[in-house]
C-alpha positions as CSV (number, residue, x, y, z in Angstrom):
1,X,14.4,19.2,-11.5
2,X,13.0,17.1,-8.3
3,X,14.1,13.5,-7.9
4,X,11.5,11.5,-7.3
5,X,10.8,8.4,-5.2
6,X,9.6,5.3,-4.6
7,X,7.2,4.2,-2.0
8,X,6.0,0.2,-1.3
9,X,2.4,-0.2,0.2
10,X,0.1,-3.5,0.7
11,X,-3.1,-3.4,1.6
12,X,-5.1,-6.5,0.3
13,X,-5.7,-7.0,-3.8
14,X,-3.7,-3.9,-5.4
15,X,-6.3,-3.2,-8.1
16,X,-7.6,-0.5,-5.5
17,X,-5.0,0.9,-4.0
18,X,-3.8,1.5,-7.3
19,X,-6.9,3.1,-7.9
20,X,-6.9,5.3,-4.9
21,X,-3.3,6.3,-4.9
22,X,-3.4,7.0,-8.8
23,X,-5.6,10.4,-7.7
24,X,-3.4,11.8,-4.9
25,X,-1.3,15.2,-5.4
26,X,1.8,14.6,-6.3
27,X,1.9,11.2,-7.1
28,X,3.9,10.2,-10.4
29,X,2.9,6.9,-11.7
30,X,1.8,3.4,-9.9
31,X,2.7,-0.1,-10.8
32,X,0.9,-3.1,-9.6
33,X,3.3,-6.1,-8.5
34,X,4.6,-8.5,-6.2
35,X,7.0,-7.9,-3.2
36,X,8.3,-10.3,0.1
37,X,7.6,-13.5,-1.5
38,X,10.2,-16.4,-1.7
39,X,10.3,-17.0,-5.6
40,X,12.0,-14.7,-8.4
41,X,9.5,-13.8,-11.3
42,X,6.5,-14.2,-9.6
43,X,3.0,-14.5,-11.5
44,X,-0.9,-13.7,-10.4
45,X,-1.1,-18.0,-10.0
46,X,2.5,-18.3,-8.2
47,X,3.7,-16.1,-5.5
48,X,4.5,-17.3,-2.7
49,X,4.5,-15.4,0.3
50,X,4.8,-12.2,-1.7
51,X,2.1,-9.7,-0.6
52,X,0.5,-7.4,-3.6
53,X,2.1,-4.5,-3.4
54,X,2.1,-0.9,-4.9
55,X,4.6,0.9,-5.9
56,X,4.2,4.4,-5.9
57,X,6.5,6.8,-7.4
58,X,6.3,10.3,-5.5
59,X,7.5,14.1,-5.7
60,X,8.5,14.5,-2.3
61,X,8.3,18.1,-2.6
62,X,4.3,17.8,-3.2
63,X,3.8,14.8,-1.0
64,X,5.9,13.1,1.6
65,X,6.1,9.6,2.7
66,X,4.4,10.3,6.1
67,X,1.2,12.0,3.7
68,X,1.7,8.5,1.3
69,X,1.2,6.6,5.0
70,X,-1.8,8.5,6.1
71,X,-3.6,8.1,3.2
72,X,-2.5,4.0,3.3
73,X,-4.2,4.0,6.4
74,X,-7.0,5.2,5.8
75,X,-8.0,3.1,2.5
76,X,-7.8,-0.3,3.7
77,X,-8.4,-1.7,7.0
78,X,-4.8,-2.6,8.8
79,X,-6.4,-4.6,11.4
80,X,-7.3,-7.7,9.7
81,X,-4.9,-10.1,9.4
82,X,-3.6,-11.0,5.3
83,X,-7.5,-9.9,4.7
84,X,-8.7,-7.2,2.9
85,X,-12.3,-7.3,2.1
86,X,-13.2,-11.0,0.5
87,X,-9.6,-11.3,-0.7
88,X,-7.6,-13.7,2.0
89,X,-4.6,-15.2,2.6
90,X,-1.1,-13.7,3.1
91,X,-1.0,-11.9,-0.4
92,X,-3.5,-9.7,1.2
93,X,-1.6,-8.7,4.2
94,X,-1.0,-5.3,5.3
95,X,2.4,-4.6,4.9
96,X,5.0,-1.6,4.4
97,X,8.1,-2.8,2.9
98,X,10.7,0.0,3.8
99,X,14.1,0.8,1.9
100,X,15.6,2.3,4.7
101,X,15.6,3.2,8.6
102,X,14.2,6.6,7.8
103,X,11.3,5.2,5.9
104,X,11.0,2.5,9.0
105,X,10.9,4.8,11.6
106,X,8.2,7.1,10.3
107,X,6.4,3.9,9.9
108,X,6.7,2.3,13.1
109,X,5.4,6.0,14.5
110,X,2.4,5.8,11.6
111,X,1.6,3.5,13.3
112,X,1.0,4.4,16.7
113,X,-0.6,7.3,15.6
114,X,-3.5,5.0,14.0
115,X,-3.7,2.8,17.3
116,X,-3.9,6.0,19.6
117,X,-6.6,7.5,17.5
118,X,-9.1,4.7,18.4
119,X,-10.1,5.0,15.1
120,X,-10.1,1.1,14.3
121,X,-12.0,-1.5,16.8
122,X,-8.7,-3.8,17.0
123,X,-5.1,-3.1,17.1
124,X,-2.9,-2.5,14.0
125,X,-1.5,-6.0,12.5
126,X,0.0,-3.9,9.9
127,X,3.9,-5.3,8.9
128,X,6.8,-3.6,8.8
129,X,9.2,-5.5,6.0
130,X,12.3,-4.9,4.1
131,X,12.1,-4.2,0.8
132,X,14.2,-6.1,-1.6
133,X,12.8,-6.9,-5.2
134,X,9.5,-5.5,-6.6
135,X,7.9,-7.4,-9.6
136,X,5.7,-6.0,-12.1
137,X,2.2,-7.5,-12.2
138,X,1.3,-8.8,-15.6
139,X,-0.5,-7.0,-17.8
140,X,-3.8,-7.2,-16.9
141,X,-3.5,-6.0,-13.3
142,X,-2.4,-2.9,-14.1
143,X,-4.8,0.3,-14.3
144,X,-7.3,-2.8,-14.0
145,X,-10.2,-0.3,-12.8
146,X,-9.8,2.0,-15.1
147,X,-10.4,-0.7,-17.5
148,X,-13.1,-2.3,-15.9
149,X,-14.2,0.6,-13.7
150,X,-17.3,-1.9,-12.1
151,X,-14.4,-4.4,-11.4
152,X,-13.9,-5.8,-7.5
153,X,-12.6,-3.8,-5.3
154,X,-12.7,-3.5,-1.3
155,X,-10.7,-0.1,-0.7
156,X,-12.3,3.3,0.2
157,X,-12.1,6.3,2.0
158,X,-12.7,5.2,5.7
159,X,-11.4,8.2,7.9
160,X,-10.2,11.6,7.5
161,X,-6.4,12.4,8.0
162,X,-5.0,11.1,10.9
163,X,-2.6,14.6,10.3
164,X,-3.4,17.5,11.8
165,X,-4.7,20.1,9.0
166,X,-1.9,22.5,7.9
């Protein structure tokens, strides 16, 4: 039986992402929460600094983290700084919190990749943090669109891969 893992994306209000990412081969389950912030327990109305955040549990053997990163970039715009959309402030921010210096590296290369392409008008602004603690999202913000599937969202398909095709 294959382990799975655990991947932590933000990209601006995690409704979306979730959305997204729910759809994508070999992707287990996702869980809307709270990541990088400065209080324990945080709540929709009190987290500070803590981005929204993802977490996506994975079968590496059908997708690896590098796939999970190309498709991050290419839902949300990582060139706005702690924006997504109409949704501001640092909860927003586009941020990658990495468990370890495997997960770090491949990020730090992700990223070039998506400057060199030219793809986006300004540079990446994307973070690279340390993950310590995630925090379930109440209730409500999880599987929100599939609930309300006319509900806000400001993630969508921008680019094709930034892989080459295999």
């Amino acid at each position: 039986m294959t382990s799975t893992k655990k991947a932590y994306l933000a990209g601006g209000c995690f409704w979306g992402l979730e959305e997204l990412f729910r759809s994508q081969k070999g992707v287990v389950s996702t869980e809307a929460g709270y990541t990088g912030g400065s209080n324990s327990n945080p709540t929709y109305g009190n987290h500070p600094g803590h981005a929204e955040v993802l977490e996506i549990e994975y079968n590496p053997e059908e997708i690896s983290f590098k796939e999970l990163l190309d498709f991050f970039f290419r839902i949300h715009n990582p060139t706005t700084m702690n924006q997504q959309g109409n949704d501001m402030g640092t909860a927003y921010r586009s941020a990658i919190f990495y468990q370890n210096d495997e997960e770090r590296e491949e990020s730090e290369d992700f990223i070039r990749i998506v400057d060199e392409s030219g793809r986006w008008d300004s540079p990446v602004v994307t973070t690279l943090e340390k993950f310590d603690k995630f925090y379930q999202a109440e209730k409500e913000h999880q599987d929100y669109l599939q609930k309300y599937p006319n509900g806000y969202t400001c993630h969508y398909i921008h680019f094709e891969s930034y892989l080459p095709a295999k």
